[in-house]
N, C-alpha and C positions, 0 to 999 in steps of 0.2 A: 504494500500500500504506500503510494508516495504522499505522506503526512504533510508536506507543505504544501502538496495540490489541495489538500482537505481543510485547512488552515488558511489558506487563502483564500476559499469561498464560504467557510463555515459562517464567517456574520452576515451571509447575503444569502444563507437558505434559508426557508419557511418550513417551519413543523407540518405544514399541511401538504406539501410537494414531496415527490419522489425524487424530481431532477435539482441539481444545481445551476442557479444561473446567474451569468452579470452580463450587463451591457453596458459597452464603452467605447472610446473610441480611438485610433489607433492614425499616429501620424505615418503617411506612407509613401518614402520617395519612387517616382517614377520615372521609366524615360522608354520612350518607345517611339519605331517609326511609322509616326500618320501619314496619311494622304493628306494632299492638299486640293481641295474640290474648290470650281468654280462655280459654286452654289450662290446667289442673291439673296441676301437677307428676308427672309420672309414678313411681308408686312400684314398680310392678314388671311384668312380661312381659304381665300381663294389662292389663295400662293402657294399653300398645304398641298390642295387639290390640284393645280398646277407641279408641285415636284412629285405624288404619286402617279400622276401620269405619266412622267418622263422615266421612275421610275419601275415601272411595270409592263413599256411600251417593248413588244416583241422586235421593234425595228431593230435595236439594237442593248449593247452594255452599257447603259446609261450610267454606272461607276467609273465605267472605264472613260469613258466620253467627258464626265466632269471633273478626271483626274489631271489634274495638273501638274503633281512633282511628288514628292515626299520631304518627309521634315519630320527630323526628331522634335518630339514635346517631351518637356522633363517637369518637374517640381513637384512639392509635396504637398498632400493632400490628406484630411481625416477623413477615415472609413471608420466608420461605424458598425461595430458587429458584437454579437450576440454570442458566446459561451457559454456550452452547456453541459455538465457534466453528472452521472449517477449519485445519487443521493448518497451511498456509499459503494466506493470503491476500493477493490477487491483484486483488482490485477497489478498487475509487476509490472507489465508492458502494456499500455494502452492505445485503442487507436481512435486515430480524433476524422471526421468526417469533416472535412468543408464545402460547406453548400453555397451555392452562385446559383442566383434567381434569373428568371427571363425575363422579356420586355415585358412591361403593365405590372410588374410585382417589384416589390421592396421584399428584405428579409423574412418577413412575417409569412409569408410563402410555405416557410418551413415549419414554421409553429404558430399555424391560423387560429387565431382567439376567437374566429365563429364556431357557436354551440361547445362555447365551455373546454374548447380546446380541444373537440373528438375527431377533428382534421390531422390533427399535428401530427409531422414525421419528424419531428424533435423526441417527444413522448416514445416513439415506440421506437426509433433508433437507440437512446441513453435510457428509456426505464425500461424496457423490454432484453435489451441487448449489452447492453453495458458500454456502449460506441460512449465519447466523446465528440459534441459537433461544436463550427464553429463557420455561423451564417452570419452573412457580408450581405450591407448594403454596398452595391456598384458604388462606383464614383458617379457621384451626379444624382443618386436616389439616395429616397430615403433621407436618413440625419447623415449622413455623407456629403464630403464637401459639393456642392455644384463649380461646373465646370461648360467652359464652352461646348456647346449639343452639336458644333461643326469639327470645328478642328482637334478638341480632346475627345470628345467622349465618341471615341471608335475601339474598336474589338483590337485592333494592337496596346493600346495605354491602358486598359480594363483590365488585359490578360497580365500584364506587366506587374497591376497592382495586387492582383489574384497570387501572381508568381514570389512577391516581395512577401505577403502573408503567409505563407507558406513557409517559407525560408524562414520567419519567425519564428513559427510553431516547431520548425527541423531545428535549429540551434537554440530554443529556448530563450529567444528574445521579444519572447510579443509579451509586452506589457497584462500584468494580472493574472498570467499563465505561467506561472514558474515548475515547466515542466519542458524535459526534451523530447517529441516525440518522435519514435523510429516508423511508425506506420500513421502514414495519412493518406485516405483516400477521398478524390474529389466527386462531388457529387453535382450535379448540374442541373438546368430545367432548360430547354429551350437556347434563347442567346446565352444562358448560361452554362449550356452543355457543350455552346461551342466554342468557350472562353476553355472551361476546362480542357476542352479536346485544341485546344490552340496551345495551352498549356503541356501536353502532352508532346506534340509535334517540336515547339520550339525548348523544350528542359526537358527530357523526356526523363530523367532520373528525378524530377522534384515529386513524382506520383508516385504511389505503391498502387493504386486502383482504379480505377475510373467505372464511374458510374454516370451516364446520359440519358438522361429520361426526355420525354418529350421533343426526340431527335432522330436523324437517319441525315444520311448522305442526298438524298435530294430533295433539290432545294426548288423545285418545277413549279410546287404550290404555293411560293412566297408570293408570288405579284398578286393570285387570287386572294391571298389572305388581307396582304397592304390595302387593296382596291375593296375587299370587304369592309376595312376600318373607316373609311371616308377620314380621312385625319383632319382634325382641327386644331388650332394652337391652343397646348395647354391651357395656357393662363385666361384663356375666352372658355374653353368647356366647361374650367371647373374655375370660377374666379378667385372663390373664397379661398379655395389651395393652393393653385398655384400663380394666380394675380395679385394686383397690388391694392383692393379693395374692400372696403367694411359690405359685410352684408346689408347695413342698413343704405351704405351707400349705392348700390345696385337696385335693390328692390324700391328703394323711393324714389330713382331714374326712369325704372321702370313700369312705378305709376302715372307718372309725368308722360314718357310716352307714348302710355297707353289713352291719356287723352283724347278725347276729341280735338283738341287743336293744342298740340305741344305745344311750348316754345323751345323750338330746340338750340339758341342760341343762350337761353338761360340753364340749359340744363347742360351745355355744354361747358358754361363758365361753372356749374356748381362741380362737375365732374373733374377737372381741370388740379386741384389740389387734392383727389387722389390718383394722377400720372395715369389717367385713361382718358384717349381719346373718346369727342363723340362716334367717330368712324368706329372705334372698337366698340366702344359699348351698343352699337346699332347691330355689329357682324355677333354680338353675344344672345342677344335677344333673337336675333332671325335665328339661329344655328345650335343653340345649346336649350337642350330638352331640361324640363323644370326638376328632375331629378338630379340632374348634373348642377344646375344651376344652386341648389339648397345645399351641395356636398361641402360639407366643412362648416356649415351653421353651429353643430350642434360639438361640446366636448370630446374630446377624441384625444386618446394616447399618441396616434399616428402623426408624425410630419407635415407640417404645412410648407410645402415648397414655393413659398412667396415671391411674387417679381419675376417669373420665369422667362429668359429671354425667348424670342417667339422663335427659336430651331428647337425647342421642347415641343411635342406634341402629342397627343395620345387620339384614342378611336373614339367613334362619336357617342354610343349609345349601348344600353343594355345588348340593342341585337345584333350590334357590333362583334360586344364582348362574350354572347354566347352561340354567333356563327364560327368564331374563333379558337373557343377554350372550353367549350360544353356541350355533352351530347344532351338532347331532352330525354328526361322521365330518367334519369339517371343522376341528376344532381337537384340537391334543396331549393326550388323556386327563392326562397331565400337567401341563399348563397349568392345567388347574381347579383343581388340588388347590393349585398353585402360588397362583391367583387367590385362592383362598378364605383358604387361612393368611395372607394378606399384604391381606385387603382390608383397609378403610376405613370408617368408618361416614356415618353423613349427620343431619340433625340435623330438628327437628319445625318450623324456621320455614325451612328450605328447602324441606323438602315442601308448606308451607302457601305458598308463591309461586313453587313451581317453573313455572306457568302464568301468573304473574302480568305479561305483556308485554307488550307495546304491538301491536299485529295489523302493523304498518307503519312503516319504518326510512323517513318520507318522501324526507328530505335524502341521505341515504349514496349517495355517486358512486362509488366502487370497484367494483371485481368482485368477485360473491359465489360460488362453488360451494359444493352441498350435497353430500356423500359421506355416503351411508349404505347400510348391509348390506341386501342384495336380502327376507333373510328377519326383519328387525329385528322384532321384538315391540314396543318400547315404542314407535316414532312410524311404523309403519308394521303393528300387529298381524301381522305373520310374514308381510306378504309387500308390498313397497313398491310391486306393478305392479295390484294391485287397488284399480284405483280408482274402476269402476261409472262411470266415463266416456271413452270411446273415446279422444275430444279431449284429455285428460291422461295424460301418459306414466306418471308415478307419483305418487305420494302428494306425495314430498318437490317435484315440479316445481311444484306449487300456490303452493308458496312463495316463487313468484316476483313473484306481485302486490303481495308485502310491500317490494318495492326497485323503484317507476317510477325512479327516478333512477340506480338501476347501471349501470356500464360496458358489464357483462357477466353473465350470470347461466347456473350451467348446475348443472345435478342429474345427479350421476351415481350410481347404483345400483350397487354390487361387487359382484357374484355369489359364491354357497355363502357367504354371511355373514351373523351374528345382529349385534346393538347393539355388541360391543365388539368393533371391526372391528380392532384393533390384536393380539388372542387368537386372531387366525385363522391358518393354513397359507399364506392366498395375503393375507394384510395390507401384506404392503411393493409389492404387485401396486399397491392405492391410492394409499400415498405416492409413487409414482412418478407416477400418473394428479395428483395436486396439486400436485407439482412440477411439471410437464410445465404447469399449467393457471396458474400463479402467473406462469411462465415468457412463455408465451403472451401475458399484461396487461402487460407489458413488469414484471414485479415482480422479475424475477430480481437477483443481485447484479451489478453492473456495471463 
């Protein structure tokens, strides 16, 4: 039993919890090579709708098209993340899981506080399994620092900071964690699975495991998914969270123009001292549904990402977010509404390198499983077993040409499940199929 690991957290458990946890944040230098994209500032929802076009348009690689050069970005950034460890620990060798969220989720991904916590794959990884995890808001979500959504926040500088945290947990330098650990396996969702799997390609000894959930090698259905989302800028969908605005000051705008004869030059001057245009606040009201509009009214644990510069943007609507990430009659009609008031935005230079990967992790000796939803949309078009080749079980098992060197490699497909396999009914049915499989590679804690 490593006594200072238990000592360190012991005044931050609760008698009524199994797990141990702190949350804190963690200074992280970076330096990676970005693209340099000749993207135009987006000035409003129509310029959203404008860059999904270009980039979903079959003419051609509209990445490629709006590349300009490369350039290293460096400097250091707080990442915010969550450590979680068994109530009592009992191994000699422990292994700590790091989890990396996808686009529209912050950490909480991992241990969803909807329905009392009967979502969480924190819970049944460390109170079931005896795992150690350690879930990361990106740079740029969440209580993480924010950052340029053009020229920082791309899949090179994310993976970069992925890699630096890591290296803490490997030499026993990450602050609050005074512990060295020999096994760490990374866990992923989505753009997070292919941070982790960038991570694998570019350090391939920083991994003992990899685990990609809500992932496969192609990437055919991203334009449908992008062009599903209608994207709008952040800070207009959801004002309260991610603009620069009082609710009372929106809503009393909003009575004002719902007049029979506004004055819109008075309400432009009343708008004015809080840094919104009237042009904005005309494109919030046409475009942002009253659900989105109320999100952040009300007390909330979660982040308010205030002021968001408009290359933050998220998707428009509940049916957005469950042509995307939900199959029906298989998740809590509640959960969505849940999902949507509390998403996340994503930014314009990670969707211009969300593809941007290596085809082949040559070096990476670890065992890999892929866990993804049987009816995924985004890397299995709605349904992972049509794969128009007999000799291939699904979509996501293709993926195995990308690791000659694994240990082990296995693709498993969850049934009655869309992309955000975590939002489902039968979701803790998986984490127990990756415990069980982490367990297997001898990766369990020991």
């Amino acid at each position: 039993m490593h006594l200072s690991l238990l000592v360190a957290f012991g005044v931050f458990a609760s008698l009524t919890t199994a797990k141990q946890c702190l949350n804190f944040t963690v200074p992280v230098s970076i330096s990676a090579r970005n693209g340099v994209f000749d993207i135009p500032t987006l000035q409003g929802n129509a310029d959203a709708t404008t860059f999904a076009q270009n980039l979903t348009s079959i003419r051609g690689n509209f990445t490629e098209e709006a590349l300009l050069d490369y350039a290293t970005v460096s400097g250091i950034y707080d990442i915010s993340v969550k450590f979680c460890k068994p109530d009592v620990e009992n191994s000699t060798s422990p292994t700590v899981q790091v989890l990396t969220h996808g686009l529209g989720f912050d950490k909480t991904y991992w241990d969803l506080p909807f329905n009392n916590y009967n979502y969480s794959y924190v819970d049944v990884a460390v109170d079931q399994y005896g795992f150690c995890t350690l879930s990361i808001d990106r740079i740029g979500e969440g209580n993480s620092s924010k950052a340029d959504p053009l020229s920082v926040l791309q899949a090179p500088a994310e993976m970069s900071a992925l890699y630096e945290l890591t290296m803490m947990l490997r030499n026993g330098s990450l602050p609050n964690v005074p512990h060295t650990f020999s096994k760490i396996v990374h866990v992923g969702h989505s753009f997070g699975s292919g941070l982790s799997y960038l991570l694998a390609v570019m350090h391939p000894t920083a991994s003992d495991g990899l685990i990609l959930t809500g992932f496969s090698q192609n990437g055919s259905f991203l334009p449908t998914t992008v062009a599903s989302w209608d994207s709008k800028l952040a800070r207009l969908n959801q004002p309260l969270r991610f603009g620069n605005i009082s609710y009372s000051a929106v809503s009393g705008a909003l009575s004002t123009i719902g007049a029979s004869s506004p004055d819109l030059t008075q309400i432009a001057n009343g708008l004015a001292k809080y840094n919104i245009t009237l042009g904005e606040i005309q494109q919030l009201f046409q475009t942002t549904d009253l659900g989105n509009f109320v999100a952040g009214a009300q007390p909330t644990d979660l982040p308010h990402m205030a002021d968001l510069p408009s290359g933050y943007l998220t998707w428009t609507d509940t049916g957005s977010n469950q042509y995307a990430f939900l199959l029906p009659k298989h998740f809590d009609p509640s959960i969505l509404q849940f999902a949507e008031s509390t998403k996340f935005p994503y930014t314009l230079g990670e969707l211009l390198t969300i593809g941007s990967v290596p085809t082949v992790a040559p070096e990476f000796k670890g065992p890999v499983q892929i866990v993804t939803g049987e009816q995924d949309v985004i890397y299995c078009g709605g349904y992972c077993f049509a794969t128009g080749n007999p000799a291939l079980a699904s979509i996501p098992a293709k993926f195995k040409s990308a690791f000659p060197a694994a240990k082990a490699f296995e693709a498993y497909i969850q049934p009655n499940t869309a992309h955000a396999i975590n939002l489902h009914y039968n979701s803790t049915a998986a984490y127990n199929v990756i415990q069980r499989f982490l367990t297997s590679q001898g990766l369990a804690p020991s």
